[in-house]
N, C-alpha and C positions, 0 to 999 in steps of 0.2 A: 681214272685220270686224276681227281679230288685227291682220291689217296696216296698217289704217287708224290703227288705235288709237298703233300703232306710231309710224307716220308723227307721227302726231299729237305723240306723246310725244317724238320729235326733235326736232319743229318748238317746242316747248315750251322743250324742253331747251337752243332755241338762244337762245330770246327770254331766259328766266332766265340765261344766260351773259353774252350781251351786255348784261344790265343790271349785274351783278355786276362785268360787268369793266367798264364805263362807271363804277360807284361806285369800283374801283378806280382808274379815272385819271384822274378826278377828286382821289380821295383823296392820290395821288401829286402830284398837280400843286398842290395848296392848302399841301400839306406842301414843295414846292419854292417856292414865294412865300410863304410865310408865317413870318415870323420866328418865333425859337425865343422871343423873350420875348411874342411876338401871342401862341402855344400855348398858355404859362405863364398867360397873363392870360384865354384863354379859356378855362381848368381850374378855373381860382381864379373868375372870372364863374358856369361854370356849377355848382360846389360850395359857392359861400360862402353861402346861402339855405339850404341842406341842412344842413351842417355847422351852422351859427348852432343851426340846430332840435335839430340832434341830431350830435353831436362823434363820435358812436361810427358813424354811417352807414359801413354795408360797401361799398355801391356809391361813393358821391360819394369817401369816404376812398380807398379803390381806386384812382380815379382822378387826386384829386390828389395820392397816391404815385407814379401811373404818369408822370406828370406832371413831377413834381418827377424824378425817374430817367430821363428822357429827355433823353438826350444831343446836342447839337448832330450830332454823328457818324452818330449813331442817327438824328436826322431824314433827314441827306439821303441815307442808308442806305437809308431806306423809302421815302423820296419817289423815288429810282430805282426802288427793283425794284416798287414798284408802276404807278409810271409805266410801267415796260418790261413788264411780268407783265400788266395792264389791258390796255395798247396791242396785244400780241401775239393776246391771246385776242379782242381786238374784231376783231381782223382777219381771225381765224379765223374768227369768226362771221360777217364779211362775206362771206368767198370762201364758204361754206359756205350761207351763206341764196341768193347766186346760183348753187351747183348744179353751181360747178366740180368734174369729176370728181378733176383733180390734188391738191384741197384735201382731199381725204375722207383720205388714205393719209398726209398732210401733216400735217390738225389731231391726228389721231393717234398721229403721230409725236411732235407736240410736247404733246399730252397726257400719253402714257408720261414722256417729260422731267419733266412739271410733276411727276405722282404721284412719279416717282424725287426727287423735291428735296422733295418734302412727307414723305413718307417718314423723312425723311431728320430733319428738323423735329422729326417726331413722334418719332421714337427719343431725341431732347435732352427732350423737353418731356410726353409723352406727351398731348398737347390731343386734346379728342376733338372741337373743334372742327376741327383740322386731319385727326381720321381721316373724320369726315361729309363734307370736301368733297375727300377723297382717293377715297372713295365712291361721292360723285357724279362725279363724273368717269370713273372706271372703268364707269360705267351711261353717261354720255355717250359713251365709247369703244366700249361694244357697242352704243348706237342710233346712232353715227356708219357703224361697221362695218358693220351692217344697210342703214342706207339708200344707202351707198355699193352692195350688193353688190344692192339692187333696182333702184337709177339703173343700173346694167348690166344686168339683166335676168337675174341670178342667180337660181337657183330658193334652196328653203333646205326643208334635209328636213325632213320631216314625222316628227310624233311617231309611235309606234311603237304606240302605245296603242290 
């Protein structure tokens, strides 16, 4: 039953990856055709109704501060490493939902990488958005690890209790 759940809980954890990183390279790739003044004009599009109502709005103001602070450099900054950081993990997910044994000690390896660069992130910034999917990932590394060592027919000790 434990392991089923298990199983389950990977099989999950791959579908939630692979969409995440599907919105990532998408995200990347809209950000690479998309001019910096389209951005501009769709921050000010989707705040100008907000702002009119209320000048002092935290979210829409937010945003077209984030907006206005967004650098041509900065675009294709992001539009790369999400394009390549998306692409990477879909691919991972791909080898990974066909069952490659090579893939399991692989997507791990490049998981360790992503956490070591998130890490990294979060020491500049302290986002506790960037510690929740430094998190998750470290729970995808031990239900990768898991089901890697059952597709071998590893036993896995028993509690003691």
């Amino acid at each position: 039953m434990k392991r089923d759940w298990l199983h389950w809980a990977f099989e999950a954890s791959l579908l939630a990856k692979g969409i995440l990183a599907g919105i990532e390279t998408l995200s990347g790739l809209v950000l690479l055709i998309v001019s910096h003044g389209q951005l501009a004009d769709l921050a000010h599009a989707l705040t100008a109704h907000e702002l009119s109502e209320d000048p002092n709005d935290l979210v829409a103001g937010t945003l077209m501060h984030m907006a206005q602070a967004f650098s041509v450099e900065a675009q294709k900054f992001y539009a790369l490493y999400l394009l390549s950081h998306g692409g990477l993990k879909l691919g991972v997910v791909a080898l990974l939902a066909r069952g490659l044994m090579w893939a399991y000690p692989a997507a791990i390896a490049l998981m360790v990488v992503f956490i070591a660069y998130q890490l990294h992130v979060w020491a500049g910034d302290r986002s506790v958005a960037m510690l929740a999917l430094t998190a998750l990932d470290v729970a995808v590394i031990a239900l990768t690890w898991r089901e890697w060592r059952r597709k071998r027919g590893l036993s896995f000790p028993r509690n003691a209790a």
